[in-house]
C-alpha positions in Angstrom: 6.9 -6.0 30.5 6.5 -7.7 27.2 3.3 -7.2 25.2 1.7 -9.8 23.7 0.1 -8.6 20.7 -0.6 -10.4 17.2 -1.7 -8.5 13.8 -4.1 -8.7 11.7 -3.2 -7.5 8.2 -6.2 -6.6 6.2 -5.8 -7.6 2.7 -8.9 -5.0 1.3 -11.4 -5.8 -1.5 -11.0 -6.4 -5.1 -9.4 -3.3 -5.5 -11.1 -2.0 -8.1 -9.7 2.0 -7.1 -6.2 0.5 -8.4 -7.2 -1.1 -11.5 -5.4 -2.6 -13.8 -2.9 -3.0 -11.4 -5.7 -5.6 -9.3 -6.7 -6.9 -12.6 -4.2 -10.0 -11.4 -3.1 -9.5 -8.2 -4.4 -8.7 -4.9 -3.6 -5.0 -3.5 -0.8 -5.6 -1.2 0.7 -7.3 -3.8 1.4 -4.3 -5.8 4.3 -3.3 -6.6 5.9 -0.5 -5.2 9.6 1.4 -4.8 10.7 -0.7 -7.8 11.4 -3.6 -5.2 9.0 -4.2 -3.0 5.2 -5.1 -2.7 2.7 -3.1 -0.9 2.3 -5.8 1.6 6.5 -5.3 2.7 5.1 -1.9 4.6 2.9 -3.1 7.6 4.8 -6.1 7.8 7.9 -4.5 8.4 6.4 -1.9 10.5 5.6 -5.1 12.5 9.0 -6.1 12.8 10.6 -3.1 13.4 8.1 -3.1 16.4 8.7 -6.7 17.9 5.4 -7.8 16.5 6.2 -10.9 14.6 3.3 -13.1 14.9 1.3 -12.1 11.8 -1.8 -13.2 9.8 -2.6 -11.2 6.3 -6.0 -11.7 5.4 -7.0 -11.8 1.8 -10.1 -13.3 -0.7 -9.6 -11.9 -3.9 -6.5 -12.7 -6.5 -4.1 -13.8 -3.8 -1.9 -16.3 -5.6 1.0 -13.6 -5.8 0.6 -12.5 -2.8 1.1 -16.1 -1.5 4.1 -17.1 -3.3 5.9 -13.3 -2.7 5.0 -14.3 1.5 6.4 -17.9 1.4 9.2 -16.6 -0.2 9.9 -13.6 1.8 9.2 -13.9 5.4 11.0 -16.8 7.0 11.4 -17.0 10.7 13.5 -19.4 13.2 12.5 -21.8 15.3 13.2 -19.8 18.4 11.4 -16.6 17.4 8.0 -18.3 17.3 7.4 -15.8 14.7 5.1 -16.1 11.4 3.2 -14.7 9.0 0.2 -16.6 7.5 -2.1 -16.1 5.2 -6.3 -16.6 5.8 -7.9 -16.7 3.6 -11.6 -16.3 3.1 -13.2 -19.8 3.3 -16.5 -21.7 3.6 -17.0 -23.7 6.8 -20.1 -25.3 8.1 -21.3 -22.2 10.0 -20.5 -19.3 7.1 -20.3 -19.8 3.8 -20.0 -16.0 2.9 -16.9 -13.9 1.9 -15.2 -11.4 3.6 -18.0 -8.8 3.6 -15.9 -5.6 5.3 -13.2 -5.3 7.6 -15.0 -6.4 10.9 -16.1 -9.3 9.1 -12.9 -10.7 7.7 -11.6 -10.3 11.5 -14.8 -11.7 12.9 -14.7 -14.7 10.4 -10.7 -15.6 11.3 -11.3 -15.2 15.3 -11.3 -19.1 15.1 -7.3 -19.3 14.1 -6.1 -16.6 17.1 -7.8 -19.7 19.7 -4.3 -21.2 19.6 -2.6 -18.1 20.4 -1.5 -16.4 23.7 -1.5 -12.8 23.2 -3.6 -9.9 25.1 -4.0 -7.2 22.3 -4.5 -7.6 18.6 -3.0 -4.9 15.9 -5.4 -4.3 12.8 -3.6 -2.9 10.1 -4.4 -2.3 6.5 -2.3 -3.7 3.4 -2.0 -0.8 1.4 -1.0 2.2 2.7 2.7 3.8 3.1 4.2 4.7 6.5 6.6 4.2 9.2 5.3 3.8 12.6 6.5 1.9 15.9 3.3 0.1 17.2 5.4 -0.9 20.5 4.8 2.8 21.2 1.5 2.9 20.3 0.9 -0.4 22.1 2.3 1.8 25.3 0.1 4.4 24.8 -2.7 2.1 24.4 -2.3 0.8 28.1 -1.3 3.7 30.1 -4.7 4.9 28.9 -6.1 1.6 29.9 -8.2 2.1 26.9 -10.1 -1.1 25.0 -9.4 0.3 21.6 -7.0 3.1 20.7 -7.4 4.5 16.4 -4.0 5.7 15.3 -5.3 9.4 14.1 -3.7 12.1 12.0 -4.2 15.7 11.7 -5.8 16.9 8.6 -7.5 20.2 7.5 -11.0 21.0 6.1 -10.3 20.0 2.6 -9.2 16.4 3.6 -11.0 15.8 6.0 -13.9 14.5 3.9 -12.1 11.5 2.9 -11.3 10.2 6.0 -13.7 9.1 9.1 -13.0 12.1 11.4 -12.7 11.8 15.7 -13.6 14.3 17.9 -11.2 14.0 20.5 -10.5 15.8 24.0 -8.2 17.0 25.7 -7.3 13.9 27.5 -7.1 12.2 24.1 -10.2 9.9 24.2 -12.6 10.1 21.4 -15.7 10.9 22.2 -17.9 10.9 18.8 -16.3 9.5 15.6 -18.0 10.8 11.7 -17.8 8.6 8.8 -16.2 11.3 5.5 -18.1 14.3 7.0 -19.7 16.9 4.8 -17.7 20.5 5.0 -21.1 22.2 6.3 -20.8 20.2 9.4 -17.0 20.2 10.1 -17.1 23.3 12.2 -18.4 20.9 15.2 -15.5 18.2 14.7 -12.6 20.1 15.9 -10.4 18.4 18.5 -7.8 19.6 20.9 -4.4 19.5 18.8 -1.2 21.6 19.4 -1.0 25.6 18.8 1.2 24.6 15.3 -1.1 22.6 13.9 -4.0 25.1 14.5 -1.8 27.2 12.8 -1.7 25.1 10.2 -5.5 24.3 9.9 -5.3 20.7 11.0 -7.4 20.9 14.0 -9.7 17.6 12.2 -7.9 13.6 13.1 -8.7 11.4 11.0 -8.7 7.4 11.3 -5.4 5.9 9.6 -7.1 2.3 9.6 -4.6 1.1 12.1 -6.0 -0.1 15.6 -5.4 -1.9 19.0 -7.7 -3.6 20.6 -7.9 -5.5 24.1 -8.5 -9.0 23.1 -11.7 -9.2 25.7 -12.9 -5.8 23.9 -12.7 -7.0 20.4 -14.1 -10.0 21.0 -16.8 -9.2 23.0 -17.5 -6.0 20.8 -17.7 -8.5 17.4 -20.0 -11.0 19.9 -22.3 -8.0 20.8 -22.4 -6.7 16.8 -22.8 -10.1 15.0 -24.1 -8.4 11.9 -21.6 -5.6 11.7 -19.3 -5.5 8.7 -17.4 -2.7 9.0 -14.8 -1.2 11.8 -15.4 2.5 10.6 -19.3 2.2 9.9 -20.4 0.7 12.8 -17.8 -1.1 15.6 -16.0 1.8 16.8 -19.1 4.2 17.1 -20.8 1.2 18.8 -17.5 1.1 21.4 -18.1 4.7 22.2 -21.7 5.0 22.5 -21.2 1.7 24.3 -18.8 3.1 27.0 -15.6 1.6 25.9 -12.3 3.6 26.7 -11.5 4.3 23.0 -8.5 6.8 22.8 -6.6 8.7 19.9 -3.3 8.0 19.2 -1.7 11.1 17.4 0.8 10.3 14.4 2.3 13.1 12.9 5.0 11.4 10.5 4.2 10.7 7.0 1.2 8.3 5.9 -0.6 8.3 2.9 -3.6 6.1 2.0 -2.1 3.8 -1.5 -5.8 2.9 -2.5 -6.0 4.7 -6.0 -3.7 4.8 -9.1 -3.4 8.9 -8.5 -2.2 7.5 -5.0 -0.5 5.4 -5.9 1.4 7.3 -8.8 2.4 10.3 -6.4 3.5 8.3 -3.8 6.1 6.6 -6.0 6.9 9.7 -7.5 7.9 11.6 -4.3 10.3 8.9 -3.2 12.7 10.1 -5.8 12.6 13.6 -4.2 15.7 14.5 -2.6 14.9 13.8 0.7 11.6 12.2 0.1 9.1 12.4 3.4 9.1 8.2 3.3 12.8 6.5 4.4 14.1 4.0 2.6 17.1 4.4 3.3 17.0 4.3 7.0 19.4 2.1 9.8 16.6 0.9 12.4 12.8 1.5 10.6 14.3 -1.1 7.4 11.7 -2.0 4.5 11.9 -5.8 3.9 11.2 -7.8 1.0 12.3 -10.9 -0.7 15.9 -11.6 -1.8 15.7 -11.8 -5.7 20.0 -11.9 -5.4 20.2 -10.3 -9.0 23.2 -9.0 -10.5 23.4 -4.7 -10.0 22.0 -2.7 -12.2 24.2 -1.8 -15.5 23.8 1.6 -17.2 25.2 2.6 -20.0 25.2 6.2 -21.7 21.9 7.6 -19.6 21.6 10.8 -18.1 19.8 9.7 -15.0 17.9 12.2 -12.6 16.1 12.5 -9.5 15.1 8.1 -10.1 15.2 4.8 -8.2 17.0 2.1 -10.2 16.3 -1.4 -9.6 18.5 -4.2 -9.8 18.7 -6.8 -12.2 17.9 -3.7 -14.6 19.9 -3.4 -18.1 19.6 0.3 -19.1 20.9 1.8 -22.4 18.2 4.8 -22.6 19.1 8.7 -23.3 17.7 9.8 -20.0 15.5 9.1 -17.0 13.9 11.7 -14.8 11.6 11.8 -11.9 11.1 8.2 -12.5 11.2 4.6 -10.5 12.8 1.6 -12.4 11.7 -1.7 -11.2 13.9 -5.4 -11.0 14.7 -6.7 -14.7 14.2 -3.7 -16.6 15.2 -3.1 -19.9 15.9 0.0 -21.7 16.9 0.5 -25.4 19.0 3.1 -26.7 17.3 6.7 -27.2 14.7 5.8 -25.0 13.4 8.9 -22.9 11.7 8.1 -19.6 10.1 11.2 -17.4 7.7 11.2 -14.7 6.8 7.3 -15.0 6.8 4.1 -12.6 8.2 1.2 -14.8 7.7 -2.1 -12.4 9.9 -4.3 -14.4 10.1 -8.3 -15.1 9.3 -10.9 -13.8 12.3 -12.7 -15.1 15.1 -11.8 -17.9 14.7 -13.2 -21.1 17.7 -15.3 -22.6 20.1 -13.7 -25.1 19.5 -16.4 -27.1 15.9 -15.6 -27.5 16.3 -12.1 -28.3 19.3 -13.3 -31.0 17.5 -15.9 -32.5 13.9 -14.5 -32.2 14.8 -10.9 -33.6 11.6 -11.0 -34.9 9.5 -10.4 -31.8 9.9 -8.0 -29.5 11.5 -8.1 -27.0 10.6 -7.8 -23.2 11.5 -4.3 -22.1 11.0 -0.8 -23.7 12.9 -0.8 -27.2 14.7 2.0 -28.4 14.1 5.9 -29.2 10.8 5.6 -26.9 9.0 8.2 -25.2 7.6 7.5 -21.9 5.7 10.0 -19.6 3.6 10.4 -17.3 3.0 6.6 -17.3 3.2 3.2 -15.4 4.1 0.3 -16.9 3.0 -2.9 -15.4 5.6 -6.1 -15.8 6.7 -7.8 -18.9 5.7 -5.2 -21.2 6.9 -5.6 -25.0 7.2 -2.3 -26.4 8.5 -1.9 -29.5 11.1 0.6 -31.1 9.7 4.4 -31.2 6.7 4.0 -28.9 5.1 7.5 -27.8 3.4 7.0 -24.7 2.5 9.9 -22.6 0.0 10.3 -20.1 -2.2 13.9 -19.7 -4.7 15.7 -17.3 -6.7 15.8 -20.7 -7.2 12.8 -21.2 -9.9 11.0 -20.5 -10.5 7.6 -18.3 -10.5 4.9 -20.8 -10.2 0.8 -20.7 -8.3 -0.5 -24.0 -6.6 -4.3 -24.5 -3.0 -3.2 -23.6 -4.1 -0.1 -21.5 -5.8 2.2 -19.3 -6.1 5.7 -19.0 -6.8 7.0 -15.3 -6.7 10.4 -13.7 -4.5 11.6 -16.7 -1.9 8.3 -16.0 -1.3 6.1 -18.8 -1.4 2.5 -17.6 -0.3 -0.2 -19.5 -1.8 -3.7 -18.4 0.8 -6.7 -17.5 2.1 -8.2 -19.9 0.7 -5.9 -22.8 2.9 -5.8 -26.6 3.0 -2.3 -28.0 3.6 -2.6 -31.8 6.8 -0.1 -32.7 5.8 2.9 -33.4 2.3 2.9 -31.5 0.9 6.1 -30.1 -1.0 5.9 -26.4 -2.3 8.7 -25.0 0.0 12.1 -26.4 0.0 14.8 -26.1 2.1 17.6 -27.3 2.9 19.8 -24.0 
């Protein structure tokens, strides 16, 4: 039996958890991996699924985010398959914004009229998994549910960040807590497997990512005119309203993307040896639009434990622990550790650097120290530049940078006079 499904991609706020990284762009058009764009994760999960009637919903700096979908995501004429962006929009009966998650679904009901399909997937656009919603999809009729929340076990110290199910043994959900408070965790424990008792994870939490009956969510968002928000107020509404809501258990790796600690970490572990997110894998494949660059070219680095983008023109001492995003460039002597450098947005003519030696050029320059940083695109940082991030340091908002949690964050497009100083520390 084919299931028809279509997805709603929820595009998130203004962002402000990932500044300065939103200060231009919307969240799932973040970079991420050196190559792709937040936004490349829950589409692709789609894909990989079979789901490829899409709609990514979005209000707030979504020009990039535009241009990166046109120019990624092109289907045939026999797939029927799309992905569109809504965008938040005045009509004669609403003239308000997106005002939380339900509402952005609520105000874009009008565009699925056209559509046949019997379940709708809500995902969010910043978050970093693998998952196969036909399976979930699956699941989500055999328990002839209305709305099934993919869950995840977590243990007391997490759960507080998460809106937290109590779930039996037949995996419905029969109560659902907003970020509980550790006093009353004790009475949120649901039925989960001896191991991850052993483990402490007896708490599921809400990954963002549901499936609703089309009759449920429409009639649940007809019934709850003023509700905003699928966490606060729609899903406990289905459950003390008598809907079939049911758990889906998802025990591979996820992790929320929505801060720059978040963010920074989960770059970082992708350069572990066998890091717990695949991108190198045959069937669940990351997509993203094809820049057809030339390869990378390295030349005297000792490179360790990085990504390496192409298009990137490297001449540094070493790289550690560190991603390297399209376009880079790297002077001589450079050292880069610990740091997320997301690149160019185009290379800059030989010419220009010949002939204009008296700028700097785009790139980092030569004999510079970078840790413990990110380095948003078409940076000019001149020769000698010490920038090193600390869990001293404190949160700070400068012209060319930010310091946040400890991470030194240099804005798009920033110039870093050579031999600037931004944020060291001697360890």
């Amino acid at each position: 039996m084919k299931i028809k499904m279509i997805s709603l991609i929820l595009g998130g706020g203004a962002g402000t958890r990932l500044f300065p990284l939103t200060e231009d762009r919307s969240k799932p058009a973040v970079p991420i991996a050196g190559k792709y764009r937040l936004i490349d994760i829950p589409i692709s999960n789609c894909l990989n699924s079979g789901v490829v009637r899409m709609f990514v919903l979005t209000q707030f700096n979504s020009a990039s985010l535009n241009k990166h979908i046109k120019n990624t995501y092109h289907f045939d004429l026999f797939s029927r398959g799309f992905v569109d962006i809504l965008a938040a929009e005045q009509t004669l009966g609403n003239n308000n914004w997106f005002q939380g998650t339900a509402d952005a679904v609520r105000q874009t009901t009008i565009h699925l009229r056209n559509h046949d399909f019997d379940y709708v997937l809500i995902l969010a656009g910043d978050q970093l998994y693998q998952m196969d919603f036909e399976k979930m999809a699956k699941y989500h009729i055999a328990q002839n549910a209305a709305l099934t929340i993919a869950t995840i076990p977590v243990d007391t110290n997490d759960a507080e960040a998460f809106g937290i199910m109590k779930v039996n043994e037949y995996g419905f959900i029969e109560r659902f807590i907003e970020k509980p408070k550790k006093d009353v965790l004790g009475d949120w424990k649901s039925s989960v497997s001896e191991d991850l008792r052993n483990q402490g994870k007896e708490y599921l939490a809400s990954m963002g990512i549901y499936i609703f009956t089309k009759k449920a969510l429409m009639q649940l968002l007809k019934d709850h005119p003023d509700a905003t928000d699928f966490g606060k107020e729609i899903i406990p509404s289905a459950i003390k309203s008598g809907y079939n809501v049911a758990s889906y258990e998802y025990n591979g790796y996820w992790t929320d993307v929505g801060s720059i600690a978040s963010y920074y970490d989960a770059n970082l572990e992708l350069t572990d040896a066998i890091p717990k997110f695949n991108l190198f894998d045959n069937t669940q494949v990351i997509y993203t639009r094809p820049r057809l660059l030339a390869p990378a070219k390295i030349s005297d680095t000792k490179i360790n434990s990085s990504i390496i983008s192409e298009g990137s023109i490297i001449h540094a001492e070493s790289i550690s622990r560190s991603i390297i995003g399209v376009r880079s460039r790297i002077g001589p002597g450079s050292k880069i550790s610990e740091s997320i450098v997301l690149g160019n947005d185009f290379f800059e003519s030989l010419e220009r650097i010949v002939y204009q030696a008296h700028e700097t050029p785009m790139g980092i320059g030569s004999d510079c120290i970078i840790d413990r940083a990110i380095i948003d695109k078409n940076c000019r940082i001149g020769n000698g530049v010490k920038i090193r991030g600390h869990n001293t340091l404190k949160d700070e908002q400068a012209e060319t940078h930010c310091v946040v949690d400890g991470i030194v964050i240099l804005r798009k497009g920033a110039f870093i006079p050579a031999g600037a100083t931004i944020g060291y520390q001697e360890s």
